[in-house]
VEXLOTI-92166 format. One line per field, with one value per residue (C-alpha): x, y, z. Coordinates in Angstrom, 1 decimal, m for minus. Layout:
BEGIN
east: [X  ...]
north: [Y  ...]
up: [Z  ...]
This chain:
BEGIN
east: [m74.2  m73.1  m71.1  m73.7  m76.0  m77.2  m77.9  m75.7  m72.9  m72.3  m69.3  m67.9  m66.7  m63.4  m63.8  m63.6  m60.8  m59.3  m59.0  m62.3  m64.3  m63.0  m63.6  m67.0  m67.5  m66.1  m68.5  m71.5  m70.1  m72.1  m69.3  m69.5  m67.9  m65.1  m64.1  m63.7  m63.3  m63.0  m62.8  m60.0  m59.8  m57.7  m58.1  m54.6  m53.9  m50.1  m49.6  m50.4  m47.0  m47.0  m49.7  m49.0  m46.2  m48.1  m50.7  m48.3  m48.1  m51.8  m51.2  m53.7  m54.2  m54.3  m56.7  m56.1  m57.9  m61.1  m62.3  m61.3  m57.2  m57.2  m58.8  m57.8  m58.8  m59.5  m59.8  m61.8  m60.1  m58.5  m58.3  m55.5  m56.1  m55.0  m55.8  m58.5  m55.8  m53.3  m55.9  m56.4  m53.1  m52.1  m55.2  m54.1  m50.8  m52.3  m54.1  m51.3  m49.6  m52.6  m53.4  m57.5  m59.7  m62.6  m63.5  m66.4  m67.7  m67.1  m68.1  m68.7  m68.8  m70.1  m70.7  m68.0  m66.2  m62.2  m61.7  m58.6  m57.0  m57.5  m56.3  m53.8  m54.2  m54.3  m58.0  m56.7  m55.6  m58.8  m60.7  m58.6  m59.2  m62.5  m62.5  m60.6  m63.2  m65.8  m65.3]
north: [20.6  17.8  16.8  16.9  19.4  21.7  25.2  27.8  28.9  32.7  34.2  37.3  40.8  41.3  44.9  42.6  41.8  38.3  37.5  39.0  37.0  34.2  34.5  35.5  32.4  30.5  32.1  31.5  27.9  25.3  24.3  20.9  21.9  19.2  20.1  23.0  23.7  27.3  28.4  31.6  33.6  36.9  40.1  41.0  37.4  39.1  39.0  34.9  33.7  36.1  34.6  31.0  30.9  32.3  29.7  27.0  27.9  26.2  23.5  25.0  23.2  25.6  24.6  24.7  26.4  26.9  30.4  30.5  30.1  27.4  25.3  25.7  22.9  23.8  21.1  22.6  20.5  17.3  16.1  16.7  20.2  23.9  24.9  27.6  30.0  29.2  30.0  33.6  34.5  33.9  35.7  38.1  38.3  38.4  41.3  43.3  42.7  44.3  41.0  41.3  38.3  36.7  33.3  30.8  28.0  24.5  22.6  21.9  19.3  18.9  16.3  13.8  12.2  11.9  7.8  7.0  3.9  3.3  m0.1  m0.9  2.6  3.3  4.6  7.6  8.4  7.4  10.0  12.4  11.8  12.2  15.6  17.2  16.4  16.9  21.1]
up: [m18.6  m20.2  m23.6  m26.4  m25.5  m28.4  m26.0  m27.4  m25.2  m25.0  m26.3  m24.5  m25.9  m27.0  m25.4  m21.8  m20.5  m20.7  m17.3  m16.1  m18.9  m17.8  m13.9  m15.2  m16.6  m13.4  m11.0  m13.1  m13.0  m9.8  m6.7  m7.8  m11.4  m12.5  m16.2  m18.4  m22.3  m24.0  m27.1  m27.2  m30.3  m29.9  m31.8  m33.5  m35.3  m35.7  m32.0  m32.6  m31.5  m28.4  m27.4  m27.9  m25.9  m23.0  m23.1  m23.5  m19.7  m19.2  m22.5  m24.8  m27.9  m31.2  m33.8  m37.4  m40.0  m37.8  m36.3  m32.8  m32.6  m29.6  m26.8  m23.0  m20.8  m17.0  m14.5  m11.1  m8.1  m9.9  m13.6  m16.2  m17.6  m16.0  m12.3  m12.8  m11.1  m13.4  m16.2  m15.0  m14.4  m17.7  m19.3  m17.0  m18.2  m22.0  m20.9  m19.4  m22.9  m24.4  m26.4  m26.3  m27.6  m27.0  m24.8  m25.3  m23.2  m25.4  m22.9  m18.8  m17.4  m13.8  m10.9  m11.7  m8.6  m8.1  m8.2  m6.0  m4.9  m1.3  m0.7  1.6  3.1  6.8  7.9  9.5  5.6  3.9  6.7  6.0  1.7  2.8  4.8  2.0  m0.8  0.9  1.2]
């Protein structure tokens, strides 16, 4: 899916936990999957700061004056966003505080290739580069 795209992006039940809507979302997700964005909006707008400083954890951005409260960028195996574990952990953690909310899929991006300098680099190294992307 790429940036632009008009299809409608499903938004899950707050009745759901956080953590499970988001592996949800990851496993419906192709292996070659480089970049996420979601939308999280939570249910109890007084437990707000609570749940800022949890995310802080995976850098999500708030938004202001707009419907859903902030934006959590996930990265799949490289990129500079949140690890995907990192991500549901801290859902995790939101929902063992009993903070419940919503997620929705901004945007995914998909197919995109790690570029790495490999100059000067012994070919035993570059193999090895290679092996590891390639799983």
């Amino acid at each position: 899916m790429l940036r632009g795209e008009a299809e409608e992006q499903p938004v899950y039940s707050w009745s759901v936990a956080l953590a499970e809507q988001f592996s949800s979302v990851v496993e419906s997700l192709p292996d070659d999957w480089t970049d996420l964005e979601l939308d999280l909006r939570i249910a109890d707008e007084s437990r707000y700061v609570d749940a800022a400083v949890m995310l802080s954890q995976v850098n999500a951005q708030p938004y202001s004056r707009a419907d859903w409260h902030w934006r959590i960028n996930v990265a799949h195996r490289f990129g500079h966003a949140a690890a995907p574990e990192t991500v549901r952990g801290i859902l995790a953690k939101l929902d063992r505080e009993e903070i419940t909310g919503e997620l929705r899929v901004r945007d995914a991006r998909e197919g995109r290739a790690e570029v790495v300098q490999m100059w000067g680099r012994p070919e035993s190294i570059r193999r090895d580069f290679r092996r590891r992307r390639s799983l």
